[in-house]
N, C-alpha and C positions, 0 to 999 in steps of 0.2 A: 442562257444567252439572250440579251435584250433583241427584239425586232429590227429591223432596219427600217429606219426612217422616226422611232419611236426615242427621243433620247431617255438616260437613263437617270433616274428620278432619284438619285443617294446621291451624286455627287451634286457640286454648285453649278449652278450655269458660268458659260463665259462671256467676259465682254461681247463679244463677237454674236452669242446668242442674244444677247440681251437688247443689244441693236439691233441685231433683224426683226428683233421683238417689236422694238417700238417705231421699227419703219412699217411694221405690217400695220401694227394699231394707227399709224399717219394715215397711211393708203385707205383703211378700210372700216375708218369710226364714221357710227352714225354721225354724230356731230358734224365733220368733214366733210357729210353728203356718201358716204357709203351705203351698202346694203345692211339694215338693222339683222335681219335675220341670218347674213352669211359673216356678218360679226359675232352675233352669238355664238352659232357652230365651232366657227375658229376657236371661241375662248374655251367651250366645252370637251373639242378637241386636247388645246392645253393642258387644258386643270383635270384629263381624264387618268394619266398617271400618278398626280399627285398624295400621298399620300392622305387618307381621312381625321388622322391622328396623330399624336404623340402616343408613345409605347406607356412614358410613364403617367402620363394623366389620359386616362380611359374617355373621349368622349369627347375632348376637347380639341379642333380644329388645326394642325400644323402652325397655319399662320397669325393666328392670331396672338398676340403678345400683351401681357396684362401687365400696365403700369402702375406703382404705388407710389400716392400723393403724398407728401412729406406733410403733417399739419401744424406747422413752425407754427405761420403765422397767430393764428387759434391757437395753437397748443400754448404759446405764449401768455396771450390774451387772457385765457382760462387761469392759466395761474397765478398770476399777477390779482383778478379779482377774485382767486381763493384765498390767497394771503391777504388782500383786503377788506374780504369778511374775516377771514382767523384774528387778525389786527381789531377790529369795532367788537367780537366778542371779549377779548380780553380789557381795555379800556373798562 
């Protein structure tokens, strides 16, 4: 059974969290003129449930999410001047 006062870190937050979230970061960002060091605590506070990982990739971070670039443009381009060297070989 999770702690009280700890939420619990499998399910999604709610709207509801997620606003008190970003009234707290209003109130109490360095930038805004808060205290740097009672902002940090807060964040470490936070992210001290969070899981370290994914199960299925060993090592790698929950949130981080790795996008893959499509290489249309290039991929294009390359071919286009393969066929126009295969084209001057045969000439």
């Amino acid at each position: 059974m999770p702690e009280t006062g700890r939420p619990d870190r499998t399910r999604p937050r709610t709207d509801r969290e997620r606003a008190e979230f970003r009234a707290w970061v209003r109130e109490n960002h360095p930038d805004l003129g808060g205290d740097p060091e009672a902002f940090a605590a807060g964040l470490r506070r936070r992210r001290a449930g969070r899981p370290a990982g994914r199960p299925d990739r060993p090592g790698r971070r929950a949130d981080v999410r790795i996008v893959r670039r499509r290489r249309w443009p290039v991929m294009l381009i390359s071919r286009w001047r393969e066929r126009r060297l295969r084209a001057r070989h045969l000439r």
